[in-house]
Short mmCIF file of the C-alpha atoms (twelve columns), coordinates in Angstrom:
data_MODEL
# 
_entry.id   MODEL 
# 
loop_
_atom_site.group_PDB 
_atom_site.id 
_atom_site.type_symbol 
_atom_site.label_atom_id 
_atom_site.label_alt_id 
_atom_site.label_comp_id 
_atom_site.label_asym_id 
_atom_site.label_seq_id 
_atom_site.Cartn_x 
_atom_site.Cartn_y 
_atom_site.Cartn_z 
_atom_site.pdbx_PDB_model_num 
ATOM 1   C CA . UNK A 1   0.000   0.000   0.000  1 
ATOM 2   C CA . UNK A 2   0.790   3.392   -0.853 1 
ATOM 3   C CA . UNK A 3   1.742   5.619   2.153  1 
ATOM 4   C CA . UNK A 4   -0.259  8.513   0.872  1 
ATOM 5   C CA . UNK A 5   -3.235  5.734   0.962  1 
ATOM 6   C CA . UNK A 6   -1.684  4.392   4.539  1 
ATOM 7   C CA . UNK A 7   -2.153  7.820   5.996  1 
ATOM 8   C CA . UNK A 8   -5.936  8.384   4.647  1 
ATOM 9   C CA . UNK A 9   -6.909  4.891   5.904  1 
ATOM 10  C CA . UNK A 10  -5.390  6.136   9.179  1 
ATOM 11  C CA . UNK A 11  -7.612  9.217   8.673  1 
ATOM 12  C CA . UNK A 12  -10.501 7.634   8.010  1 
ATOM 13  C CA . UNK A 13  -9.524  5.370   11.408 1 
ATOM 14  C CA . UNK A 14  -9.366  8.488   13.408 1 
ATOM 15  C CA . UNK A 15  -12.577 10.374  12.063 1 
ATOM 16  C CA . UNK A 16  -14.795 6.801   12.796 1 
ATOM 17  C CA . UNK A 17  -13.391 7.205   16.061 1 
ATOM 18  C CA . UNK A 18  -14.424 10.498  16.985 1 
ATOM 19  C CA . UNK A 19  -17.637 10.509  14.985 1 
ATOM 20  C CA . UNK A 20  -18.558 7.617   17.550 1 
ATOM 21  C CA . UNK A 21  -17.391 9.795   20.785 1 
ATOM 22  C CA . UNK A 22  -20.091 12.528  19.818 1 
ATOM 23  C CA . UNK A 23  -22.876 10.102  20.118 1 
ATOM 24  C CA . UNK A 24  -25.291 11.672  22.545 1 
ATOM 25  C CA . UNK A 25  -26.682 8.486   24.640 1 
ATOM 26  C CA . UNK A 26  -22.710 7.149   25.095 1 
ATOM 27  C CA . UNK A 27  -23.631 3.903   24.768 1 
ATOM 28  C CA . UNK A 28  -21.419 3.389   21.101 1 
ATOM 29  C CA . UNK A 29  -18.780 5.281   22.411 1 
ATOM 30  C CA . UNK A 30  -18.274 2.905   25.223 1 
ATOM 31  C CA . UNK A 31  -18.667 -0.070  22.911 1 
ATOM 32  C CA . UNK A 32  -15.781 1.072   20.669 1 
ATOM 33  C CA . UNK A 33  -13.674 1.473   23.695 1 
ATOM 34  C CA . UNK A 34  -14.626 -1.834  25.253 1 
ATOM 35  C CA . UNK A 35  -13.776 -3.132  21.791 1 
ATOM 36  C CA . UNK A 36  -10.455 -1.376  21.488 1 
ATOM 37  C CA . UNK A 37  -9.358  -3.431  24.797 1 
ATOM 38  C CA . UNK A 38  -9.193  -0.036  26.814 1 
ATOM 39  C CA . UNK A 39  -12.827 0.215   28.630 1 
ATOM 40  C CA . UNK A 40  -12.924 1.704   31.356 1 
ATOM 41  C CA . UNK A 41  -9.893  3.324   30.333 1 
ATOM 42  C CA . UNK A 42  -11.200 5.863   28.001 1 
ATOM 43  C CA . UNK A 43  -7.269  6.541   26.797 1 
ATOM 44  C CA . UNK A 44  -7.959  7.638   23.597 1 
ATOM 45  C CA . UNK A 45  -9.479  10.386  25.292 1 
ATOM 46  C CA . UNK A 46  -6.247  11.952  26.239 1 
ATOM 47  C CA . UNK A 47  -5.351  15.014  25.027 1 
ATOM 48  C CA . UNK A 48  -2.268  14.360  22.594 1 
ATOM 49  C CA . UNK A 49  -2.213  10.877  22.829 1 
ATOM 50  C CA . UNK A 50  -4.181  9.514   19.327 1 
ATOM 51  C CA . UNK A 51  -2.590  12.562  17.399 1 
ATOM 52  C CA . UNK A 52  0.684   11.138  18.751 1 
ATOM 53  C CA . UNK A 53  -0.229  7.491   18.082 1 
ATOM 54  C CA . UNK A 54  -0.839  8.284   14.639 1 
ATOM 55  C CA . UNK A 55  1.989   9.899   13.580 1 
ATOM 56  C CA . UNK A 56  3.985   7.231   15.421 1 
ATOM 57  C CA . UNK A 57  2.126   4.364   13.257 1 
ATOM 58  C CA . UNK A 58  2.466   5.891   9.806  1 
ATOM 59  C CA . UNK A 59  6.521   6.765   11.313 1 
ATOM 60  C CA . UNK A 60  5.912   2.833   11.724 1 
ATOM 61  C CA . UNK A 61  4.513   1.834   7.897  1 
ATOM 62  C CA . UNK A 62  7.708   3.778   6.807  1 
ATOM 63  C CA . UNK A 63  9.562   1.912   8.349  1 
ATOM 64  C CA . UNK A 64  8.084   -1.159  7.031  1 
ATOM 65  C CA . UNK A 65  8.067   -0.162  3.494  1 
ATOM 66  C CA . UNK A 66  11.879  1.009   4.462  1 
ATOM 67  C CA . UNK A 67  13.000  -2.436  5.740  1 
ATOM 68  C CA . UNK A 68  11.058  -4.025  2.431  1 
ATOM 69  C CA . UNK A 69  13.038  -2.610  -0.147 1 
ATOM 70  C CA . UNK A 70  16.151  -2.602  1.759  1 
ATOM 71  C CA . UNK A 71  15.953  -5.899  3.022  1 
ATOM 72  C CA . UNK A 72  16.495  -4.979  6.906  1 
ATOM 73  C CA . UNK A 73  15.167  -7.516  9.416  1 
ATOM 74  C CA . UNK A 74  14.510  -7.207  13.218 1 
ATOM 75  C CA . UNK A 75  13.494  -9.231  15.775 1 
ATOM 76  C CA . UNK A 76  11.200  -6.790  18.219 1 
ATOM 77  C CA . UNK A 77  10.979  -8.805  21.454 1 
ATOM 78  C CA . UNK A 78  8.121   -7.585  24.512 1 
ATOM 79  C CA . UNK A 79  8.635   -9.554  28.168 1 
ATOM 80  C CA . UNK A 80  7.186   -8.525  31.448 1 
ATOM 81  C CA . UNK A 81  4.728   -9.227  33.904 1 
ATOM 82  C CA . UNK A 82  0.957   -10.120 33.927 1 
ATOM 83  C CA . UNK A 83  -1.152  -7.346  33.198 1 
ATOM 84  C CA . UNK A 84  2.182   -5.157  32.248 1 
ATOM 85  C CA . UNK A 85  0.627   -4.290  28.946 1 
ATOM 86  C CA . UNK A 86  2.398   -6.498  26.554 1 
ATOM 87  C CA . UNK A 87  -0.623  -6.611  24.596 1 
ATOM 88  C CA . UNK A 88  -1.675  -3.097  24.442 1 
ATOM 89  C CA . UNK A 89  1.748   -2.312  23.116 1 
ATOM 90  C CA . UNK A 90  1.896   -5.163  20.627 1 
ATOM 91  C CA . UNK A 91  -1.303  -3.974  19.297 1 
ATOM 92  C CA . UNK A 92  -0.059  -0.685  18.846 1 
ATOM 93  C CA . UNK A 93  2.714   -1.121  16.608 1 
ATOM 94  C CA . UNK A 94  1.491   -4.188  14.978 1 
ATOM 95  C CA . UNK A 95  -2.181  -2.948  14.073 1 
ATOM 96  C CA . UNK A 96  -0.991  -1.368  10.719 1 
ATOM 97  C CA . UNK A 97  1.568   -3.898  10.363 1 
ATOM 98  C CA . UNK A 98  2.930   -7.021  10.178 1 
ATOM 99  C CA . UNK A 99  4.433   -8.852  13.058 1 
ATOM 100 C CA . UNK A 100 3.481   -11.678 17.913 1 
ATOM 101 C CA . UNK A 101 5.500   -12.697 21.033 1 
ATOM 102 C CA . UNK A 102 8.628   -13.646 22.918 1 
ATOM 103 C CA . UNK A 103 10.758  -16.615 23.817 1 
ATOM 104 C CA . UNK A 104 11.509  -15.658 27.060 1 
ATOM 105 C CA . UNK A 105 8.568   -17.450 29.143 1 
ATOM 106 C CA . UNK A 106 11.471  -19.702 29.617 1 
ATOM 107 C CA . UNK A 107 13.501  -17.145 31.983 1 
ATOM 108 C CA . UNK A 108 10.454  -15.950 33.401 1 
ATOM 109 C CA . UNK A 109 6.842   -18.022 34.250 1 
ATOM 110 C CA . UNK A 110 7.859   -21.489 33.539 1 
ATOM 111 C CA . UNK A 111 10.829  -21.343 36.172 1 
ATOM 112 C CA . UNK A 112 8.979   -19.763 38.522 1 
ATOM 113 C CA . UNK A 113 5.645   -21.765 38.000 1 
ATOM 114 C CA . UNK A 114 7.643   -25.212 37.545 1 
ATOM 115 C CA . UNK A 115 6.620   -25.517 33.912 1 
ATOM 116 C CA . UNK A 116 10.861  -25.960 33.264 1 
ATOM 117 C CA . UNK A 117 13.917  -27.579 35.004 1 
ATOM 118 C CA . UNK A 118 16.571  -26.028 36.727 1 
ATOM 119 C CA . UNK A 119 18.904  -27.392 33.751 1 
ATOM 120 C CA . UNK A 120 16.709  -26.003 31.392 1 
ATOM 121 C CA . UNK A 121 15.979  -22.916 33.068 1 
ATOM 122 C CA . UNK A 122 20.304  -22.472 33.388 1 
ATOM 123 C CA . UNK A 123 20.370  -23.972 29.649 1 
ATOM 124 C CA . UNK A 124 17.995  -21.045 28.240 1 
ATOM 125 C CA . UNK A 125 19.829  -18.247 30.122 1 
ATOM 126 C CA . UNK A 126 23.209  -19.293 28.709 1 
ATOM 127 C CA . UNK A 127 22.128  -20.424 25.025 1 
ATOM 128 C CA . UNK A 128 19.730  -16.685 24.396 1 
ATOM 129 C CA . UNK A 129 22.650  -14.056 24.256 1 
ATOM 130 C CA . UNK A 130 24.488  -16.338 21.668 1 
ATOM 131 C CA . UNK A 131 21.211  -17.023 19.946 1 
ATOM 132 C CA . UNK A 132 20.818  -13.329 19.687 1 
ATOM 133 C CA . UNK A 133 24.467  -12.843 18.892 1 
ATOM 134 C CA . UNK A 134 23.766  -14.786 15.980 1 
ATOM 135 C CA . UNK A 135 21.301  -12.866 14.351 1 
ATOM 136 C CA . UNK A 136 22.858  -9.900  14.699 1 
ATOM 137 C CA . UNK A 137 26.032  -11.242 13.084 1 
ATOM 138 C CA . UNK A 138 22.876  -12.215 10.145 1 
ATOM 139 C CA . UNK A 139 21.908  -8.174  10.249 1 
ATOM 140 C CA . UNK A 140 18.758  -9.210  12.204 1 
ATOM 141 C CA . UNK A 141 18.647  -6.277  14.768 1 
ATOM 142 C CA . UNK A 142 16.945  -7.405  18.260 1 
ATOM 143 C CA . UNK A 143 15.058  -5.531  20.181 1 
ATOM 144 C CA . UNK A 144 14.688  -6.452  23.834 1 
ATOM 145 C CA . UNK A 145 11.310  -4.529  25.707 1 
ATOM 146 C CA . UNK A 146 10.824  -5.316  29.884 1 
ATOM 147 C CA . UNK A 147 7.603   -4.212  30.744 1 
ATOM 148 C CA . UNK A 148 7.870   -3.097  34.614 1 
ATOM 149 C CA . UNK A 149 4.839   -2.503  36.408 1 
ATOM 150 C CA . UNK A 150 4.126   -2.122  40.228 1 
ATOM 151 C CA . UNK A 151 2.288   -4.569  42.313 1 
ATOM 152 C CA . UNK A 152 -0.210  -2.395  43.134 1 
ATOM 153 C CA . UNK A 153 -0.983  -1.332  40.022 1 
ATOM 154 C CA . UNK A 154 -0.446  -4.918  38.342 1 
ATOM 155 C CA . UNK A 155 -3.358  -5.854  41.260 1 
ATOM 156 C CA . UNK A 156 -6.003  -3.471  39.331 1 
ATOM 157 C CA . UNK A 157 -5.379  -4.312  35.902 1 
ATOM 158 C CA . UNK A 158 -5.750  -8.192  37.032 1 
ATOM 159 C CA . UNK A 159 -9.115  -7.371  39.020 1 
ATOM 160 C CA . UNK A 160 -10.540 -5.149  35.705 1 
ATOM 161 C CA . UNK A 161 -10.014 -8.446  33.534 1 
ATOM 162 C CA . UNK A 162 -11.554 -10.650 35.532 1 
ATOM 163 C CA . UNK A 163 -14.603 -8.206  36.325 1 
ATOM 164 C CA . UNK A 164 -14.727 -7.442  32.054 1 
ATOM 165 C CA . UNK A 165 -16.508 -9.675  30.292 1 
ATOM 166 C CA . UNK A 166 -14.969 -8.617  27.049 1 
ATOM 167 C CA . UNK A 167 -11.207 -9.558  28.393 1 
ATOM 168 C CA . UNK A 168 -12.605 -12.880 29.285 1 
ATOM 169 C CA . UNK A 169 -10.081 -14.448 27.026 1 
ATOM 170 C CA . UNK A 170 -6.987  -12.593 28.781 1 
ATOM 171 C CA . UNK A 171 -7.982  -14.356 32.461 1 
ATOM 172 C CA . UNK A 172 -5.718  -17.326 33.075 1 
ATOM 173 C CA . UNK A 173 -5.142  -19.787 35.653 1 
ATOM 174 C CA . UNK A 174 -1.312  -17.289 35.984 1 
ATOM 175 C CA . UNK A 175 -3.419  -14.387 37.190 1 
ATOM 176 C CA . UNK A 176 -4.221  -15.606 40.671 1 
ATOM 177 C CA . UNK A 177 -0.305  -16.568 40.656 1 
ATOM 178 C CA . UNK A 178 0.976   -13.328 40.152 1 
ATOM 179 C CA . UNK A 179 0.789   -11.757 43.287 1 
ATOM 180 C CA . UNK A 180 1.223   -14.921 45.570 1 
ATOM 181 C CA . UNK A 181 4.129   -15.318 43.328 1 
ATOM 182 C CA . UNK A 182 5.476   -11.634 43.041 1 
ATOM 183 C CA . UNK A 183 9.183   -12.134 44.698 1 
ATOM 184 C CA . UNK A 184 9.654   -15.056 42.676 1 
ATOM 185 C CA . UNK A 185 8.886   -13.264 39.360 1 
ATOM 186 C CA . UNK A 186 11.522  -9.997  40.993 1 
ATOM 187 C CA . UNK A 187 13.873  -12.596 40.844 1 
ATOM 188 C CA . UNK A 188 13.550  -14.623 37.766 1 
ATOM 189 C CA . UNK A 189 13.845  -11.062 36.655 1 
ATOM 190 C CA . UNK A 190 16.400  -10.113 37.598 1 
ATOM 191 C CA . UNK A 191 18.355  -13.058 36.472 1 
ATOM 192 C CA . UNK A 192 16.708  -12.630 33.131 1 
ATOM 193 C CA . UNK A 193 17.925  -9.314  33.327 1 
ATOM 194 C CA . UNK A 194 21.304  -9.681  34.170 1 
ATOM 195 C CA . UNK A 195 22.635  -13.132 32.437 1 
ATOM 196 C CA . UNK A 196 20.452  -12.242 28.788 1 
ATOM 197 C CA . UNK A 197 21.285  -8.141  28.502 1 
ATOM 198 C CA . UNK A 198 24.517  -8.048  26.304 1 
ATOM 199 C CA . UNK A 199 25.746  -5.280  23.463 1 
ATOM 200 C CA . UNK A 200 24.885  -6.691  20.643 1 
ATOM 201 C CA . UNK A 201 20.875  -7.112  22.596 1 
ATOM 202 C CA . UNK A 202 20.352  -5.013  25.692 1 
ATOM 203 C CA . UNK A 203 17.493  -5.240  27.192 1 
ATOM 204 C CA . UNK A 204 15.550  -2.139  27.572 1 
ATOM 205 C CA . UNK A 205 13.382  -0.990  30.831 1 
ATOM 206 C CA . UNK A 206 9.500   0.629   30.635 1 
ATOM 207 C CA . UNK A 207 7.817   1.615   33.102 1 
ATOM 208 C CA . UNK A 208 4.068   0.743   32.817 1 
ATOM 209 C CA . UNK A 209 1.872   1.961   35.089 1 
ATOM 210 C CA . UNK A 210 0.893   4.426   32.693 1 
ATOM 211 C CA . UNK A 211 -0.181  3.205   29.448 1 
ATOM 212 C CA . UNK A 212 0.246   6.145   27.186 1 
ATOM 213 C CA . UNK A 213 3.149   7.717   28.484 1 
ATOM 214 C CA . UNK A 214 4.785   3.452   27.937 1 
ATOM 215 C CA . UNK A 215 3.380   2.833   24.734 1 
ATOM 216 C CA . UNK A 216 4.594   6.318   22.937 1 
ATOM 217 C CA . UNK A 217 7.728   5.566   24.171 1 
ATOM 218 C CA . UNK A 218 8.121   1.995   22.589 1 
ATOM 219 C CA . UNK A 219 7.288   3.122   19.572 1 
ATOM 220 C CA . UNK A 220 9.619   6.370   19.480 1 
ATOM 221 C CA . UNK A 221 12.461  3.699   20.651 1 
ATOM 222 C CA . UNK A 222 11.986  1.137   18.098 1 
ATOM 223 C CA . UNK A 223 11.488  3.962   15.372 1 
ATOM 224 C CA . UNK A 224 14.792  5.611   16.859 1 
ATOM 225 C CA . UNK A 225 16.755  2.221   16.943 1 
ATOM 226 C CA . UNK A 226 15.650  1.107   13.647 1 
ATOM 227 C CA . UNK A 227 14.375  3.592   10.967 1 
ATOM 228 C CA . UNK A 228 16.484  4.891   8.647  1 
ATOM 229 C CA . UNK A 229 17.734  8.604   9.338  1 
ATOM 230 C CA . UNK A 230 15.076  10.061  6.900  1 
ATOM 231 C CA . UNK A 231 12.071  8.743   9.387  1 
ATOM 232 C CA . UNK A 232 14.801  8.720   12.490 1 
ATOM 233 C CA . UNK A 233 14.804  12.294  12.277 1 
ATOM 234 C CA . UNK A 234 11.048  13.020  12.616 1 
ATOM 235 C CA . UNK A 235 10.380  10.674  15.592 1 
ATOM 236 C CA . UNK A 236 10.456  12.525  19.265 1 
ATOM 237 C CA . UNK A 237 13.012  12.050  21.801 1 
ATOM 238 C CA . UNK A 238 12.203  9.079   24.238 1 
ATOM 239 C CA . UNK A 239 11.822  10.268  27.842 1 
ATOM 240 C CA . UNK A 240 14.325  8.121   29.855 1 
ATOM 241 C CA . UNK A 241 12.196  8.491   33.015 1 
ATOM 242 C CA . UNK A 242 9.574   6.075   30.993 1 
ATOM 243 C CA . UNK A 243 12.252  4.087   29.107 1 
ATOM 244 C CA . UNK A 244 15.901  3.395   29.701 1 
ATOM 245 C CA . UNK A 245 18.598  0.553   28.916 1 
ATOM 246 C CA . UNK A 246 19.291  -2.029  31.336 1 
ATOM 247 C CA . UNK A 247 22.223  -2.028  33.794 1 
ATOM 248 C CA . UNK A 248 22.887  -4.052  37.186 1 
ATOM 249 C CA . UNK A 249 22.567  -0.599  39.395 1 
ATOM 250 C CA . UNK A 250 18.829  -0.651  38.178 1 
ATOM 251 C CA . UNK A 251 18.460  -3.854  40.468 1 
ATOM 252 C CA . UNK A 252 18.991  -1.905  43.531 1 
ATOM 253 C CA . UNK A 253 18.725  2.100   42.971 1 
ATOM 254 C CA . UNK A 254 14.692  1.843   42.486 1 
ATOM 255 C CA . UNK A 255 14.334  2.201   39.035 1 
ATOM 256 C CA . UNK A 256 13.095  -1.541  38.693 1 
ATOM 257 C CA . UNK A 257 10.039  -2.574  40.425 1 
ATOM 258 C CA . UNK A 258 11.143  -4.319  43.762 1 
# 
């Protein structure tokens, strides 16, 4: 698709959307959010936020169409924990695109709910940064996203799903684990963190607990990392008090969720 035909489908997008927020009885506009994934949250209602989302997106087909004809490949990888808002991110960038989700359950849930061995566990830890070495060396960039997000706030978004019958599909057996199991998930973290960040595929930190500030920022960083310069240059500066690169200090001076 054309991008002049990309940006008046986005258009189009955007003018459905706010034709149904001026319905007078409410009652459509709170279907298209509950059908967006966001009821309750009314996001799209922020001031800034779809305008920004927008340009981000088309920033985003650019890209695409970029990476097409030059033959660049990525590897765009989301972790974090339940309710973190993997999805909402995903579904951001991927909407208008082409892309799903990461290998690392095996550093993260199945140690810590038994679903993996120790040796496996220790096998996964010390096989990913070569893995990811690897495609580098193939000119496959990897991108590494850690979705942090505080208990308290992780302990609302899990009671919202299981009270919306629309995010009936999201509810899992996990949910009632993630809180009961919150130090063990700090610490699979952490180990994820420490033995899987390397320079050829750090991984990078978000803080969560608000959705639009988190999901702007993704998609400025992955534009930033891996646009060329002619769509690098039009993409805002990401705010490093949302998202920052990984280092050990981050386990201990607050920055990570405890």
């Amino acid at each position: 698709m054309r991008l002049a035909g990309v940006e008046r489908h986005l258009r189009a997008l955007c003018q459905v959307v706010a034709d149904v927020e001026t319905d007078q009885s409410g009652r459509l506009r709170n279907f298209a959010y509950a059908a967006s994934g966001d009821y309750g949250d009314l996001m799209s209602k922020a001031k800034g936020y779809k305008a920004q989302l927008r340009d981000l997106q088309i920033m985003l087909v650019r890209y695409q169409q970029w990476s097409a004809d030059s033959g660049a490949k990525a590897v765009v990888i989301f972790e974090g924990r339940d309710a973190a808002g993997k999805d909402g991110a995903i579904r951001r960038i991927t909407e208008h695109l082409i892309f799903n989700r990461s290998w690392y359950n095996r550093a993260g849930v199945e140690p810590v709910m038994g679903f993996c061995t120790k040796r496996e566990h220790e096998e996964f830890l010390r096989d990913a940064p070569a893995f990811e070495h690897m495609l580098e060396e193939a000119g496959i960039r990897v991108i590494k996203l850690w979705l942090d997000i505080s208990r308290d706030e992780q302990s609302k978004r899990l009671d919202a799903r299981r009270n919306d019958p629309l995010k009936a599909l999201k509810v899992s057996d996990l949910d009632g684990e993630a809180q009961k199991l919150w130090k063990a998930y700090s610490e699979a973290r952490d180990q994820m963190l420490t033995r899987t960040s390397s320079p050829q595929a750090p991984w990078w930190c978000v803080h969560t607990d608000k959705k639009k500030e988190a999901r702007l920022n993704v998609l400025r960083h992955i534009l930033r990392q891996l646009a060329p310069k002619h769509i690098r240059d039009d993409v805002p500066a990401v705010d490093h008090a949302v998202l920052y690169k990984f280092e050990p200090a981050a386990l201990a001076d607050g920055r990570l969720e405890a």
